[in-house]
Every structure is written in structure tokens, then in C-alpha cells.
C-alpha positions as CSV (number, residue, x, y, z in Angstrom):
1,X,238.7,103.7,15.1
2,X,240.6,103.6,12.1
3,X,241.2,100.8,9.8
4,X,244.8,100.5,7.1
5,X,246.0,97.5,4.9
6,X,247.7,94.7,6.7
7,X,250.1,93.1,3.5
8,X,249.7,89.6,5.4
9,X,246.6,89.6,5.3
10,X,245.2,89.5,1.8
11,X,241.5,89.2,0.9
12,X,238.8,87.1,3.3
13,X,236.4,84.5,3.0
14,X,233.8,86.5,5.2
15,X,232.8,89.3,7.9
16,X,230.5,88.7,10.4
17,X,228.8,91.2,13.3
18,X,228.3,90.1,16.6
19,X,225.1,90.7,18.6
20,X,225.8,93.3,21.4
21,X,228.5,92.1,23.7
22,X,227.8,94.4,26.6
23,X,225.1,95.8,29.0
24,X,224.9,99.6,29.9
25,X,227.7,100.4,32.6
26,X,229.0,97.1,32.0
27,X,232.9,95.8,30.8
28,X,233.5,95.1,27.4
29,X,235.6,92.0,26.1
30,X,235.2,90.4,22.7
31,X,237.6,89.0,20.6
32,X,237.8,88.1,16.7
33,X,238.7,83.6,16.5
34,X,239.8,81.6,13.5
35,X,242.2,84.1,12.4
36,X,239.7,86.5,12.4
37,X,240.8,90.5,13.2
38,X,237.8,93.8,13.8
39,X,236.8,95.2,10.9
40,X,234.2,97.7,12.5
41,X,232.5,98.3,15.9
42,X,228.7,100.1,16.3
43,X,227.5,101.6,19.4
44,X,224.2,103.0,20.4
45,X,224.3,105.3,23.3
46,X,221.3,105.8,25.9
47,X,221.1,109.5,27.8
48,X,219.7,108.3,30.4
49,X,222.5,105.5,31.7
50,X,225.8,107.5,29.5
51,X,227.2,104.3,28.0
52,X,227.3,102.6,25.4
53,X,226.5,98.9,24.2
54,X,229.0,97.8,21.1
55,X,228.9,95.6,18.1
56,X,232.1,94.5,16.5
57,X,232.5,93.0,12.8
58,X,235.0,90.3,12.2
59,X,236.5,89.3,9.2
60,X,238.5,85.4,8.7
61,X,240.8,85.4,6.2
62,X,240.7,82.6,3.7
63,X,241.6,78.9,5.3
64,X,245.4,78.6,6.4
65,X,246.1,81.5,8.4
66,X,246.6,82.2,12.3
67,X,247.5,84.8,15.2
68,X,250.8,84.5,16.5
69,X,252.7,87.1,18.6
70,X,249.5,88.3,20.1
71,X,249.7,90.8,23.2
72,X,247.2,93.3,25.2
73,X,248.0,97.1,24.7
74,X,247.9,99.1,28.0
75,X,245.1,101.5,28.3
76,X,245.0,103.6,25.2
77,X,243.2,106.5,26.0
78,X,242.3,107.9,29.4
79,X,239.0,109.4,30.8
80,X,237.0,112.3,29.4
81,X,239.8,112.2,26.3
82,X,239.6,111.6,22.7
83,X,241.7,108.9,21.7
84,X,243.1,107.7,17.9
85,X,244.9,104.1,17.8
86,X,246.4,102.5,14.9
87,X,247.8,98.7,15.5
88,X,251.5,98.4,15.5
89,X,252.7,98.1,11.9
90,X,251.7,93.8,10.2
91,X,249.3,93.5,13.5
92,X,245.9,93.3,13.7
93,X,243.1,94.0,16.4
94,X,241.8,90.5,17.4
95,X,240.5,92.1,20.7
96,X,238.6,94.8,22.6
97,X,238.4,95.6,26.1
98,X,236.3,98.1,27.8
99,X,235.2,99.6,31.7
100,X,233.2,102.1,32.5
101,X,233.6,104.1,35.3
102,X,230.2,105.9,36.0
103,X,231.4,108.6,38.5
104,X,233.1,110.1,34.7
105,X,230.8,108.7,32.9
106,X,233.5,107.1,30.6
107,X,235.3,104.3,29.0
108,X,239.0,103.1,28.6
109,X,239.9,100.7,26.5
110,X,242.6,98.2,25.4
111,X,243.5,96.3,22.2
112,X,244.5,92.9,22.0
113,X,246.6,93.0,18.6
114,X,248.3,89.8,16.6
115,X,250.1,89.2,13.7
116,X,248.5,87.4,11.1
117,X,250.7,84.2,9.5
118,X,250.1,81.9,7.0
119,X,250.6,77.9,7.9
């Protein structure tokens, strides 16, 4: 994942992790409220199942902001593929979703993505 400068969104009261948010071989969905957007995700992998189980970190920006124009990405990389995705330019990530398909052993994911707007 890789994180730019949104102009709209400028500075932020605080970031928060979550606790995990899946189980091994299970779907992923977890999205950022109060305005918030991802600001980083950790994973721990275990051999034995090949998955993963995710943390995200949200950040709110100070009071008076919101998401508007929000929308789900397709699928944004396919299996057994390397994948890079930057949010359309002024958006944000608010949301992740995840399968995993264990015949490949793999995940696909989608972004939910919003603009940010003051009130």
C-alpha cells in the first residue's frame, strides 16, 4: 500500500489501530467512520493456513469534516499477482475488502474510496 497527501484533508485529531478484523481464510471488511480514512494496515501471516489476519490504522481529521462521493473500486488486483493502488486523485480509502480463495491460496481486494469535505 502506498499512502500521498490529500490537500482536503489537512492535519488530524488522532489515529487509531484496530484489533484484527479477520480470521485465517476468512473475508475481510473494515471501514474507517467519523471522517476517518486508512492510514496503515499490518498483517501476520501463518504457514500453516497461507493467509493472513490484518490490522488497519485510521486517522479523523479534526471536527467538521465528512465523506461524500464515496464508491467501491472493482477488484484491484487478481490472484497470485502483485498489485500497487493509489486512490483516485482528492479521495481517500475509507474501506477494505478482502476473500480468500484457498485452492490459490490468495486474496483480492477492493477499496472503498471518498472524498473528504469540510461542513
Amino acid at each position: 500500500f502506498n499512502c500521498r497527501q490529500v490537500p482536503s484533508v489537512s492535519g488530524f485529531i488522532s489515529c487509531k489501530w484496530s484489533g484484527y478484523v479477520n480470521e485465517y481464510d476468512a473475508n475481510v471488511l473494515h471501514a474507517c467512520s467519523n471522517g476517518g480514512y486508512l492510514n496503515g494496515v499490518h498483517s501476520v501471516h501463518n504457514n500453516k493456513k497461507e493467509d493472513r489476519r490484518y490490522k488497519f490504522k485510521c486517522c479523523t481529521p479534526r471536527s467538521g469534516y465528512y465523506h461524500k462521493n464515496c464508491k467501491w473500486t472493482g477488484w484491484v488486483n487478481n490472484w497470485d499477482k502483485t498489485f500497487s493502488y493509489f486512490a483516485p486523485t482528492d479521495y481517500v480509502i475509507r474501506g477494505v475488502s478482502s476473500i480468500h480463495n484457498n485452492k490459490k491460496e490468495d486474496r483480492r481486494f477492493k477499496f472503498e474510496v471518498c472524498q473528504v469535505a469540510k461542513l
